[in-house]
C-alpha distance (Angstrom), angle and dihedral (degrees) to the residues before:
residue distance angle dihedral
X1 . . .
X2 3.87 . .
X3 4.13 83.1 .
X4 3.70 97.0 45.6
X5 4.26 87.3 50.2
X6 3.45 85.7 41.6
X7 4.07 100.8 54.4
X8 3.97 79.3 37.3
X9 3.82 98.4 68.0
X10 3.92 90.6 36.0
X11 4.02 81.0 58.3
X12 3.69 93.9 44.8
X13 4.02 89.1 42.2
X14 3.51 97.5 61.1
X15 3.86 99.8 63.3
X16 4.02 90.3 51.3
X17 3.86 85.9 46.6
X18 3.65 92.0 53.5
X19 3.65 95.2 45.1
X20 3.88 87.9 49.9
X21 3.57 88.2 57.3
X22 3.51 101.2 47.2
X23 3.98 104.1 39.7
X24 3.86 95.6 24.3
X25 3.71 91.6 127.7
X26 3.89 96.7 38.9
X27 3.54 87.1 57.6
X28 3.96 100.5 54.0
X29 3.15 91.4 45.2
X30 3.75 95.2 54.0
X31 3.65 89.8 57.2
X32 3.33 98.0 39.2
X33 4.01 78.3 55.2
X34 3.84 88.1 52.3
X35 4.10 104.3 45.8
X36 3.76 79.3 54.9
X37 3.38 96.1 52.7
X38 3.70 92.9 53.1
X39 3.22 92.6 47.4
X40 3.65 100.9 52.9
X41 4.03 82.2 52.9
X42 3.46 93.3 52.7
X43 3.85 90.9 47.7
X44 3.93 83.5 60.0
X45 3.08 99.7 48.2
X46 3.69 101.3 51.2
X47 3.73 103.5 -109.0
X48 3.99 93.6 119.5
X49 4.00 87.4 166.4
X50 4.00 95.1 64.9
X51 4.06 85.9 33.5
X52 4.00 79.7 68.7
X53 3.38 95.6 42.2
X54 3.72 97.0 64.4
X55 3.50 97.5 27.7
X56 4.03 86.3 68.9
X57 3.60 86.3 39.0
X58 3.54 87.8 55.8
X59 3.73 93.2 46.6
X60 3.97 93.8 45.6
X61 3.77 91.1 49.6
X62 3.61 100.3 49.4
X63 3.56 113.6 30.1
X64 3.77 98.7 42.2
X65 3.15 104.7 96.5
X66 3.70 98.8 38.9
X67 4.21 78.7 54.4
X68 3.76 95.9 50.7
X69 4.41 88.2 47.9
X70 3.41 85.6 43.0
X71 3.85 99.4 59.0
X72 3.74 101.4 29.8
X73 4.06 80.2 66.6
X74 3.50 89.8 44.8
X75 3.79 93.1 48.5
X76 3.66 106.9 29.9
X77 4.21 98.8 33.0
X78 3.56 94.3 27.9
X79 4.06 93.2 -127.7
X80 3.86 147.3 113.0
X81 3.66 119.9 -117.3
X82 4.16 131.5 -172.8
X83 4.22 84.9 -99.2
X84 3.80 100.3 56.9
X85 4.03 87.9 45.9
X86 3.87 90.8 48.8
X87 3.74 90.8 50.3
X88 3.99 86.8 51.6
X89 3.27 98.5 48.0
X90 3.63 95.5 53.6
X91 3.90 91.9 48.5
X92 3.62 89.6 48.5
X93 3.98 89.6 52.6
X94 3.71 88.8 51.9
X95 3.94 93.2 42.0
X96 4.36 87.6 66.8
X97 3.92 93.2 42.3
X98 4.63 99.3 -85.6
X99 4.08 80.6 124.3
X100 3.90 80.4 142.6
X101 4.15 106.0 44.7
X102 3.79 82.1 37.0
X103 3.55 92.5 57.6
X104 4.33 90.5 40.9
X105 4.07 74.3 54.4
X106 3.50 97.7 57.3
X107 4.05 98.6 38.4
X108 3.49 88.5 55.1
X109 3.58 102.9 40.4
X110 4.21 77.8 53.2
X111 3.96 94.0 46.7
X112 3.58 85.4 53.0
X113 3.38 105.8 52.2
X114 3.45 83.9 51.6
X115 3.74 108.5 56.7
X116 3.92 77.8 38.9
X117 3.68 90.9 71.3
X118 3.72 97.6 40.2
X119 3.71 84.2 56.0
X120 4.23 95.9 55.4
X121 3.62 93.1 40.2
X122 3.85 92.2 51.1
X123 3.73 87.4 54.6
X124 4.25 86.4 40.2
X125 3.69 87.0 53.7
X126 3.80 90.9 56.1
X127 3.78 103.0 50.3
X128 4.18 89.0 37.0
X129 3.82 93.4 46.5
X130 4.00 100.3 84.9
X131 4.27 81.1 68.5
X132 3.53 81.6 72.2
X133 4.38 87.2 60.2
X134 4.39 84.9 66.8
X135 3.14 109.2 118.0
X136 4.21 115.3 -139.0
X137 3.46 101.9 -157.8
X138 3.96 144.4 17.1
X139 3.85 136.1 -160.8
X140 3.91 108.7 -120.8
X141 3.61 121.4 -161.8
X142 3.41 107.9 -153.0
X143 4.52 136.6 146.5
X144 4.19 86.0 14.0
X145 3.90 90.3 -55.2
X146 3.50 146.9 80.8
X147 4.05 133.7 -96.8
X148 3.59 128.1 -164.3
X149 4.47 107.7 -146.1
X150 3.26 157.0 163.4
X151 3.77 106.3 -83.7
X152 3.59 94.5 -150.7
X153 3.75 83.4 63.0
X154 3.78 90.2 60.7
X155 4.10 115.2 115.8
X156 3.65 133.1 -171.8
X157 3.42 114.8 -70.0
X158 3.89 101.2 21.1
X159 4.46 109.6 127.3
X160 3.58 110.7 -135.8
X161 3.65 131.2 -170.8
X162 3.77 119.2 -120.1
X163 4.23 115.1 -167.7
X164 4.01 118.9 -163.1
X165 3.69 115.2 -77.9
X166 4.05 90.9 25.4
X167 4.07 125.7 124.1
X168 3.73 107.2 -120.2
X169 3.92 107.2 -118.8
X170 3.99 102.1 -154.4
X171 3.67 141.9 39.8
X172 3.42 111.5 -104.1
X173 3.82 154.9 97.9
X174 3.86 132.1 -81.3
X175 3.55 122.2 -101.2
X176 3.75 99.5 -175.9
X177 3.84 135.2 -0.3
X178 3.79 133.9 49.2
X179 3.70 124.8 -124.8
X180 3.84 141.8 151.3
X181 3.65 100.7 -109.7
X182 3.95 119.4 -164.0
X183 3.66 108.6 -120.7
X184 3.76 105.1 -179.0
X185 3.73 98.6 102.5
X186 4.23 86.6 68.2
X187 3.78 102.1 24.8
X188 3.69 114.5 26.3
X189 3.88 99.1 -118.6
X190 3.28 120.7 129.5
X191 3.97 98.2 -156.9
X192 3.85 114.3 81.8
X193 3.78 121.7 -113.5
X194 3.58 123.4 -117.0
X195 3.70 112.7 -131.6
X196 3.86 147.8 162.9
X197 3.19 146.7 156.8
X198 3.88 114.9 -9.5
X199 3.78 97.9 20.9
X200 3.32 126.9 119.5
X201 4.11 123.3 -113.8
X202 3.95 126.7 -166.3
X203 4.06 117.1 -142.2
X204 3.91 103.6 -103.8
X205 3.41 103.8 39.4
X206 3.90 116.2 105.1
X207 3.68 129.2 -118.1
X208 3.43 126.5 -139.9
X209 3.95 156.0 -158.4
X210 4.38 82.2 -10.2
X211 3.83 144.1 71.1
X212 4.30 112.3 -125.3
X213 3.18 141.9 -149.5
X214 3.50 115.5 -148.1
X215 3.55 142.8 -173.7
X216 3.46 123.2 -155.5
X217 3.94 118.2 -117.1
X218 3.70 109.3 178.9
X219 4.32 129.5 13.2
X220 3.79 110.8 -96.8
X221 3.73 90.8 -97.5
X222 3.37 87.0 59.7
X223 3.60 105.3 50.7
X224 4.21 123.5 118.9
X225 3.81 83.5 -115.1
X226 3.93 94.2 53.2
X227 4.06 86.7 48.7
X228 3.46 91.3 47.6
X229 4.09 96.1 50.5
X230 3.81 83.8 45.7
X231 3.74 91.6 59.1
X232 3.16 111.6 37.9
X233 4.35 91.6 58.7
X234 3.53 81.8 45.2
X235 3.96 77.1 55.2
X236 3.94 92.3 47.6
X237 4.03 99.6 52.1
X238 4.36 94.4 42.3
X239 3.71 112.9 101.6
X240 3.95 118.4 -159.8
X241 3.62 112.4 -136.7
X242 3.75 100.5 -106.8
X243 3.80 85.0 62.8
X244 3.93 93.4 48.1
X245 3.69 86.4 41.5
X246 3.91 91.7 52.2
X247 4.00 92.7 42.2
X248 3.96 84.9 57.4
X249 3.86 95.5 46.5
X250 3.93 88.1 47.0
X251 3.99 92.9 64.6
X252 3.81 88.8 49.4
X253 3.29 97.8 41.0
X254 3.96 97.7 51.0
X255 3.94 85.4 55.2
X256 3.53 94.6 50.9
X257 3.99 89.0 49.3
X258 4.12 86.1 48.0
X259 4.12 89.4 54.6
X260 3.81 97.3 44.9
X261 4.11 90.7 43.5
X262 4.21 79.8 52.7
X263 3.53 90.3 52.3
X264 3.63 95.6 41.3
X265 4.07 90.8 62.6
X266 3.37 97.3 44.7
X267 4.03 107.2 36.6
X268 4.04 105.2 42.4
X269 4.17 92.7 66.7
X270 3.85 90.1 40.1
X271 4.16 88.9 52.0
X272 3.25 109.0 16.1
X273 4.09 102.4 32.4
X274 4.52 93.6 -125.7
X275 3.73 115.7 151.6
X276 3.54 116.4 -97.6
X277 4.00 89.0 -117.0
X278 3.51 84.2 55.1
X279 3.76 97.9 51.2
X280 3.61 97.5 44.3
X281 3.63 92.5 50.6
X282 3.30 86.8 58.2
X283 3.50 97.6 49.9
X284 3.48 93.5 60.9
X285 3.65 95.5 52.2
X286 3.41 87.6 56.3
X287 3.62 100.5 54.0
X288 4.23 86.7 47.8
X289 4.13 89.7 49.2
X290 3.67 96.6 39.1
X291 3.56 96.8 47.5
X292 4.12 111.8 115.7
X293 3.87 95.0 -131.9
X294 3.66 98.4 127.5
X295 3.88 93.5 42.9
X296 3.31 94.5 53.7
X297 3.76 91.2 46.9
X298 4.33 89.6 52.5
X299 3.30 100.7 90.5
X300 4.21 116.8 30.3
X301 3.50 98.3 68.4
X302 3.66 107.6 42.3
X303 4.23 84.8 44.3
X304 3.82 86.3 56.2
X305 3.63 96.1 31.7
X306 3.70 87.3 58.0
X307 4.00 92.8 41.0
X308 3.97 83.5 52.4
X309 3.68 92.3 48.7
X310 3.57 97.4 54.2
X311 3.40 91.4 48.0
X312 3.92 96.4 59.0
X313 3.65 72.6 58.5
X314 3.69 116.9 57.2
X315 4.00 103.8 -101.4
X316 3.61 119.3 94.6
X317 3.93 120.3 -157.1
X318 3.75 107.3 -163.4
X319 3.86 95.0 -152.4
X320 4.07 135.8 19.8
X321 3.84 85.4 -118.3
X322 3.53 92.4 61.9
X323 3.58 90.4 54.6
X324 3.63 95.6 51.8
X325 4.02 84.3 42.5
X326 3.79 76.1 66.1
X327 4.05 101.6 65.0
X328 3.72 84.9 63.4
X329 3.35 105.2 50.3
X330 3.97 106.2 120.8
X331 4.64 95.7 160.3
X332 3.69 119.4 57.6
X333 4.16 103.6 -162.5
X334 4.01 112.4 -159.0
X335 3.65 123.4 -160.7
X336 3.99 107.0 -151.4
X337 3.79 108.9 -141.9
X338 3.90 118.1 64.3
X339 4.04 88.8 -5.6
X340 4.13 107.4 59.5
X341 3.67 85.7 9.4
X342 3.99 131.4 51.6
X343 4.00 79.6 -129.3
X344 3.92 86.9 -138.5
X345 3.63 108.9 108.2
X346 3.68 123.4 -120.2
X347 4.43 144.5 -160.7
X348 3.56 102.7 -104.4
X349 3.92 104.3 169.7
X350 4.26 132.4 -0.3
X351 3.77 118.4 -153.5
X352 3.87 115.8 -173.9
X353 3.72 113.0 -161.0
X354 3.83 114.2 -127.6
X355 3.94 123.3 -52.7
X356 4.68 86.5 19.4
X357 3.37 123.5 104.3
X358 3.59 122.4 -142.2
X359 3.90 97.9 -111.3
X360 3.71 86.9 47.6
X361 3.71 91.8 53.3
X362 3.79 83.2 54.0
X363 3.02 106.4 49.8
X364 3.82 99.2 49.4
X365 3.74 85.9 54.7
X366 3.46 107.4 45.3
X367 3.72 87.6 42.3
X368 3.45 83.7 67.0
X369 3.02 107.4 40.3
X370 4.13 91.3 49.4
X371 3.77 97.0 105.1
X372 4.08 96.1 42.0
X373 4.06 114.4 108.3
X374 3.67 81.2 -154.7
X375 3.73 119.7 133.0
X376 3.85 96.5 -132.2
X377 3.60 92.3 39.7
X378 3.34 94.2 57.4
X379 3.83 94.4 44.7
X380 4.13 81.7 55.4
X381 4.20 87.3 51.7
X382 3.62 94.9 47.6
X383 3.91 99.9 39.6
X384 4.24 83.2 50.9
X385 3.73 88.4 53.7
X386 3.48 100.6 43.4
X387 3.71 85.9 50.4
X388 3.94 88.5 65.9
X389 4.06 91.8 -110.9
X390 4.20 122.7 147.4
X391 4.24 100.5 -127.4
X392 4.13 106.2 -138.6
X393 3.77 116.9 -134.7
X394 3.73 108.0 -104.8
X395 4.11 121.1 -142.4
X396 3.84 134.7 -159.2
X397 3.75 87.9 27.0
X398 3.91 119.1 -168.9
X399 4.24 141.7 175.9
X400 3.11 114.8 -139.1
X401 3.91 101.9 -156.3
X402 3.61 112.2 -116.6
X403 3.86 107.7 -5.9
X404 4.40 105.2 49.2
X405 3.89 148.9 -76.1
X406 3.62 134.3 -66.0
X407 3.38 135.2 -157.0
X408 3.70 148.4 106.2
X409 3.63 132.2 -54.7
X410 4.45 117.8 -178.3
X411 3.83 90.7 -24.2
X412 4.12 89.2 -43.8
X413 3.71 118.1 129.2
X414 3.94 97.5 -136.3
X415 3.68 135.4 -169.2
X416 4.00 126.2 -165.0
X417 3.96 122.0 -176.6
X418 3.93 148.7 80.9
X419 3.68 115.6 -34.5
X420 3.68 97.7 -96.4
X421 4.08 90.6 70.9
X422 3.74 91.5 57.2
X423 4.03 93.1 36.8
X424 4.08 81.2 52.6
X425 3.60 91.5 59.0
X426 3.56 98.6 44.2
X427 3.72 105.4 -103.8
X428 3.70 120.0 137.1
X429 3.70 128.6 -163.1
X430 3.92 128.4 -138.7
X431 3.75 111.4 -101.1
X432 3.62 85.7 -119.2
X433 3.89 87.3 73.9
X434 3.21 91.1 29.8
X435 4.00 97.8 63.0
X436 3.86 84.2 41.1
X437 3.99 96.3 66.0
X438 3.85 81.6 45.4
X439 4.13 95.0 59.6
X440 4.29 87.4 35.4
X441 4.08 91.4 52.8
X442 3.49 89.1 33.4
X443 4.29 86.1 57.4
X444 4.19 88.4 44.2
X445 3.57 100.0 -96.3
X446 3.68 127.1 129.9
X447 3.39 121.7 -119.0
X448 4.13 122.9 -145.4
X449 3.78 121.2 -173.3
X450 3.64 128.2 -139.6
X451 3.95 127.9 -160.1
X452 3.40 133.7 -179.4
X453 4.15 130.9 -168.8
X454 3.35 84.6 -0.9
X455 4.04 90.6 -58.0
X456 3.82 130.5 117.9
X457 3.78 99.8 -99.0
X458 4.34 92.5 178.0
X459 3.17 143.2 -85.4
X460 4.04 132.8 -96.1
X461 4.24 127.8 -152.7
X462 3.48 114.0 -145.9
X463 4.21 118.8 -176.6
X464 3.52 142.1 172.6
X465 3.89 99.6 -108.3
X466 3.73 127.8 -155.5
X467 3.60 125.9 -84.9
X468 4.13 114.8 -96.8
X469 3.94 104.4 -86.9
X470 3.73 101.6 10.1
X471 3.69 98.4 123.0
X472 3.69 89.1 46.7
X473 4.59 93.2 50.6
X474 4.17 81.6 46.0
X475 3.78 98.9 53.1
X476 4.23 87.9 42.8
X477 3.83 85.2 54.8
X478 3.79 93.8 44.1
X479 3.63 88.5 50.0
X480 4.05 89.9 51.8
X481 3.74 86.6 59.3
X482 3.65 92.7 -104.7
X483 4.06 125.2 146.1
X484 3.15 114.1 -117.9
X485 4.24 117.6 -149.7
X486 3.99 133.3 174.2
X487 3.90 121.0 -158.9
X488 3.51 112.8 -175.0
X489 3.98 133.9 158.8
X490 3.39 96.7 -139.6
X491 3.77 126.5 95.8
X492 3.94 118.3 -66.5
X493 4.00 92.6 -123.1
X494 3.67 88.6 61.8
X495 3.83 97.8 32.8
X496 3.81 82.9 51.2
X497 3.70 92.7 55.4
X498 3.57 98.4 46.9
X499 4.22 92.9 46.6
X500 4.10 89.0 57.0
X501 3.71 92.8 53.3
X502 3.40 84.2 44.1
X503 3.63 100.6 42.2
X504 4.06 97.1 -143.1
X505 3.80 108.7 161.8
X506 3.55 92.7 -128.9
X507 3.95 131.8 33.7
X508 3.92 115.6 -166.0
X509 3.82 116.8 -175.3
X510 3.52 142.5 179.6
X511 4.36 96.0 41.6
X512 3.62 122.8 149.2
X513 4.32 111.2 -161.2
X514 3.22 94.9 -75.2
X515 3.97 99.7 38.1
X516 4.04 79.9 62.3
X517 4.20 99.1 49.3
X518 4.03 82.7 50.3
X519 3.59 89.8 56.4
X520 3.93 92.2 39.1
X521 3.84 84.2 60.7
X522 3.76 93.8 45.8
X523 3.92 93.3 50.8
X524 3.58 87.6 52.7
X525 4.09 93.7 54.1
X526 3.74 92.3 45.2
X527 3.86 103.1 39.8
X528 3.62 110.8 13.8
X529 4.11 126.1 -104.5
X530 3.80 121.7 -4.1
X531 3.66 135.4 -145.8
X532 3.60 106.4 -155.7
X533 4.13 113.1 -150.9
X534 4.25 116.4 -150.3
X535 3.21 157.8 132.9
X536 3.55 117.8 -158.5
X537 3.63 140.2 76.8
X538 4.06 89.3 -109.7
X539 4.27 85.0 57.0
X540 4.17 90.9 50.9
X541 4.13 91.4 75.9
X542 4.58 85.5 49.6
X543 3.77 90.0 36.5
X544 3.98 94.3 53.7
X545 4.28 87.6 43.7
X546 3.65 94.7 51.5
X547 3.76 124.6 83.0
X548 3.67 94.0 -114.2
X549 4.17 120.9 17.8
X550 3.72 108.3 -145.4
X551 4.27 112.9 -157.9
X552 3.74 129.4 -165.7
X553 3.59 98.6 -125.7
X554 4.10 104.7 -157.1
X555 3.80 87.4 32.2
X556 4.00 107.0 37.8
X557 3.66 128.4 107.0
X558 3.73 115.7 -117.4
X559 3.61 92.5 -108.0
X560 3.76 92.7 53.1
X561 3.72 97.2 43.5
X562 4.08 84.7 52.1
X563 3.69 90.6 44.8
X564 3.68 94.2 55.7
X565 3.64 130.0 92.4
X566 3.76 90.5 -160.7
X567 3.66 130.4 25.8
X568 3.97 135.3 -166.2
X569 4.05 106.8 -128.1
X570 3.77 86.7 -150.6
X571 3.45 117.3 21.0
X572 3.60 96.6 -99.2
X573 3.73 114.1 151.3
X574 3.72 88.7 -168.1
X575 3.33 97.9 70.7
X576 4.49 86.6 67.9
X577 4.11 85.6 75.2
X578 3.96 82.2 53.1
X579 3.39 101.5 48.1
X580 3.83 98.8 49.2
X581 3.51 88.1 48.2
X582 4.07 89.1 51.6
X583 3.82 92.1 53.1
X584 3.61 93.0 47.1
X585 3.71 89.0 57.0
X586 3.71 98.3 42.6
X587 3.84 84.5 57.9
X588 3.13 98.0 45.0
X589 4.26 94.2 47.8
X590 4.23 82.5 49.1
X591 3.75 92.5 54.8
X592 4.00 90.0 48.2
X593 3.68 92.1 44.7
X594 3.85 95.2 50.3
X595 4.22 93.1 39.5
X596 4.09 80.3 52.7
X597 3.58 96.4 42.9
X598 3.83 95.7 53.7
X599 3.88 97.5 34.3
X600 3.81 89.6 63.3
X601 4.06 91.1 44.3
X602 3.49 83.0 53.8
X603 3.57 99.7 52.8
X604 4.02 94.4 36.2
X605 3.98 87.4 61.6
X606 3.00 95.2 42.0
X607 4.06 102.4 51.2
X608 4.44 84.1 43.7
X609 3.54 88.8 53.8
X610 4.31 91.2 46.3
X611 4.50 86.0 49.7
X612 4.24 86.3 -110.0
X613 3.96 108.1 125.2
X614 3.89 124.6 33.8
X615 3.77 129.3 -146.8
X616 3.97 94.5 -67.7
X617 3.75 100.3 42.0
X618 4.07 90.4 54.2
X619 3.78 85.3 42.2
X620 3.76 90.3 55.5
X621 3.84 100.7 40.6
X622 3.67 90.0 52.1
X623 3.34 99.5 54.0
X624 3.80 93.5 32.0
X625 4.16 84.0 69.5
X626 3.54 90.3 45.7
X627 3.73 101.4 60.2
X628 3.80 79.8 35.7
X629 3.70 98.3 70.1
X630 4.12 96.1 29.3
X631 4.28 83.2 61.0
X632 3.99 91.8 35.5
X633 4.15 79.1 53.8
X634 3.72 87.5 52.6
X635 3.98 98.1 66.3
X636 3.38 86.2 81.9
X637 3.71 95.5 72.0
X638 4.15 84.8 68.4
């Protein structure tokens, strides 16, 4: 029984605990709200000894913890901050007789505090909620049968069994099934993918109407999801400079405001002949009105409010600095391969000589090419199947180093390479085709040539195409005024190709790693600073020289992705345009907040020091333009 009452009150402690933890502050400050209610009553109605009473009580209640912060900076960092000179102020109010405006002082000092930290951990809740999208457990099939486990204890290569409605636990790509699988959680979009067999799925994401297959691409550890968690409380703990910069001016300021509030009670009665109830009274309003609360608070919450947005969105910045980096931005670098381009080769354009048809032509060379690990031979395989076509099993199959394959196709002796293997043999193509390979090379494609019987049979063009919606991301950036560059290694007829399609500004070919940092450098002399876009470990030496590094998040290398100072979720060059345009804001939402933030300090000091606000009204504009510039921060979570 004693165990059963036992687990009981541990069950019935829990909810109180919770609602301790989440409306703490409210609370206090309710009943701080209350003793001074009763004591104002009692004050009324003559009973000045219980007026005390619950004046303290009120005082006790509300202000202690702001007391206890207070001095353990005093003690332990040897500094003032806003709290300790609230708490003062309030005492000192009470000290000449204000028991009542001190108390309004200290209950909404309290109440602000309060709705201050319901403001942060709104915006906390937003950055930390994709921890929520970790999976805890994953169905592996394994020996014929089926394994419930940790999915952190996944690793590359195990199968696992994903049932409708279930969040996939690994990265990795479908072996069987088909499903719409909700995607949102990685990329930002709120209309489920279609996939199936072959395409890739990130841990997190949630499948849908079908059971998968899946085949496990990367250890837990390693997972998008993992990297993204990582980053974003590396995201939480950064401070940008202005908020360092404004942390240091707060300690100096609040002694500064401390020596004039000094001065204040002792010089005003010697000069200009006011009481000495007068002059402290004033003192303390000054301390309350001078007191850099809402400065401090200008800049936190719109940086994370802005990191949290952009989250929810598919970019990740891994510091507020990097997102104010952002507003300044003025070059957007592009490596080619993997960042403009899906860096996976694809058919472009068939010719058939005379007297083949195109499927024909397709199927001899993809037949041939069926075996190949080759990137452009597989591009030829997959573009044949996709096309519908039946491959034929080719026989007496042999590289020839350097130039193609041979073999045969259906009882035809067939050849597949550059021009010189066919040209070796004898064969000559039609200037028809020949003048075609001209204008396809001439574009940046690569050209393969197919023979049959020891005829021309055609030619096909295979290219690494843009990304979906790059032309659209570069022509927003073009119309923000930005420069638009691509580096690339590759050679400048096909880096030429790929920048008009494009439309970059500028097209630089032929770099190695440190050909590209050179050029970072020079970008950043001509044009101003640079945020270099990549994916590779040949982009991580441009990335770390530029003023912000931009990673491909699915795509990247680890080196790039820990290079980066930003990094797309899903490879979406898109979401650049975006994130300029965030940073911009965020700056521009900081410069309000501060401008705010000192124009009512201004005006606060300057009404005490004319005898036109009491204790209460300084008490409420200050803290008025506190939770001002914390909600004006909070626009940036639309």
């Amino acid at each position: 029984m004693g165990q059963v009452m036992l687990g009981n009150e541990k069950a019935e402690g829990k909810p109180l605990r919770s609602l301790w933890e989440q409306h703490g502050g409210l609370l206090i400050a309710g009943i701080c709200l209350l003793c001074i209610g009763i004591a104002w009553y009692m004050g009324r109605s003559g009973q000045t000894g219980g007026e005390l009473v619950f004046f303290i009580l009120a005082y006790a209640i509300g202000g202690y913890r702001k007391a206890w912060e207070g001095l353990e900076t005093l003690v332990k960092e040897k500094d003032l901050d806003v709290d300790l000179l609230m708490v003062v102020a309030a005492l000192g109010a009470a000290g000449i007789g204000y028991w009542l405006d001190g108390a309004i002082l200290i209950f909404i000092f309290c109440l602000s505090g309060a709705l201050e930290d319901y403001t942060m951990e709104k915006t906390n809740q937003d950055i930390a909620s994709i921890l929520k999208y970790r999976p805890d457990e994953a169905v592996l099939l394994k020996d014929g049968g089926e394994q419930r486990v940790k999915a952190s204890a996944l690793q590359k290569g195990d199968i696992v069994l994903v049932r409708p409605g279930e969040r996939i636990p690994c990265d990795g790509h479908i072996l069987e099934g088909h499903s719409a699988v909700d995607q949102s959680s990685i990329t930002g979009e709120s209309i489920p993918a279609d996939l199936g067999a072959g395409d890739p799925v990130y841990a997190g994401t949630i499948n849908g109407q079908g059971a998968l297959r899946i085949e496990t691409d990367r250890g837990a550890e390693d997972t998008l999801l993992a990297r993204i968690i990582h980053l974003v409380q590396e995201a939480k703990n950064e401070m940008p400079p202005s908020q360092l910069f404004v942390e240091r001016f707060e300690g100096i300021y609040a002694k500064i405001v401390v020596a004039v509030a000094l001065l204040l009670m002792v010089l005003p009665p010697l000069l200009l002949g006011w009481s000495w109830e007068t002059t402290v009274y004033r003192a303390m309003i000054f301390l309350v009105v001078a007191s850099p609360c809402a400065l401090v608070s200008s800049i936190m919450p719109a940086i994370l409010s802005g990191i949290s947005n952009a989250a929810r969105k598919g970019v990740l910045f891994k510091g507020g600095v990097h997102l104010e980096q952002m507003a300044e931005v003025d070059v957007v670098a592009f490596d080619k391969t993997g960042t403009l381009t899906e860096g996976k080769p694809r058919v472009t354009d068939v010719v058939p000589a005379e007297g083949m048809s195109k499927e024909e032509l397709l199927v001899l060379a993809a037949s041939l090419e069926h075996l190949s690990e080759h990137p452009i031979a597989r591009s030829i395989v997959k573009y044949a199947q996709d096309s519908g076509l039946s491959l034929v099993p080719a026989e007496d199959m042999q590289a020839i180093l350097g130039l193609g394959i041979s073999g045969r196709v259906g009882g035809r002796s067939c050849r597949i390479g550059r021009m010189e293997l066919l040209e070796s043999a004898g064969e000559r193509f039609s200037p028809d085709i020949v003048n075609m390979a001209g204008r396809l090379e001439a574009e940046g494609k690569t050209v393969i040539f197919v023979e049959a019987d020891q005829a021309p049979a055609g030619l096909l063009a295979v290219q690494d195409v843009l990304r979906p919606g790059v032309r659209a991301a570069v022509k927003k950036l073009k119309d923000m005024n930005k420069h638009v560059v691509m580096l690339t290694g590759d050679a400048q007829a096909t880096a030429e190709a790929i920048g008009r399609e494009a439309g970059v500004d500028e097209v630089h070919a032929g770099l190695m790693p440190d050909g590209k940092l050179v050029l970072i450098r020079e970008l950043t002399k001509r044009h101003g600073k640079v945020a270099m876009v990549g994916d590779g470990v040949n982009d991580a030496p441009a990335m770390a020289a530029s003023a912000v590094g931009i990673a491909m998040g699915a795509a990247g290398t680890d080196v790039a992705l820990e290079t980066a100072n930003v990094v797309l979720m899903t490879d979406d060059i898109s979401k650049i345009p975006y994130a300029l345009s965030l940073g911009k804001r965020a700056r521009r939402v900081i410069r309000q907040n501060i401008t705010f933030a000192l124009a009512v300090i201004a005006i606060l000091v300057i009404s005490n020091f004319g005898g036109g606000i009491n204790l209460p009204y300084g008490v409420v504009g200050h803290e008025g333009s506190t939770l001002a510039v914390i909600l004006s921060g909070l626009r940036l979570l639309r």
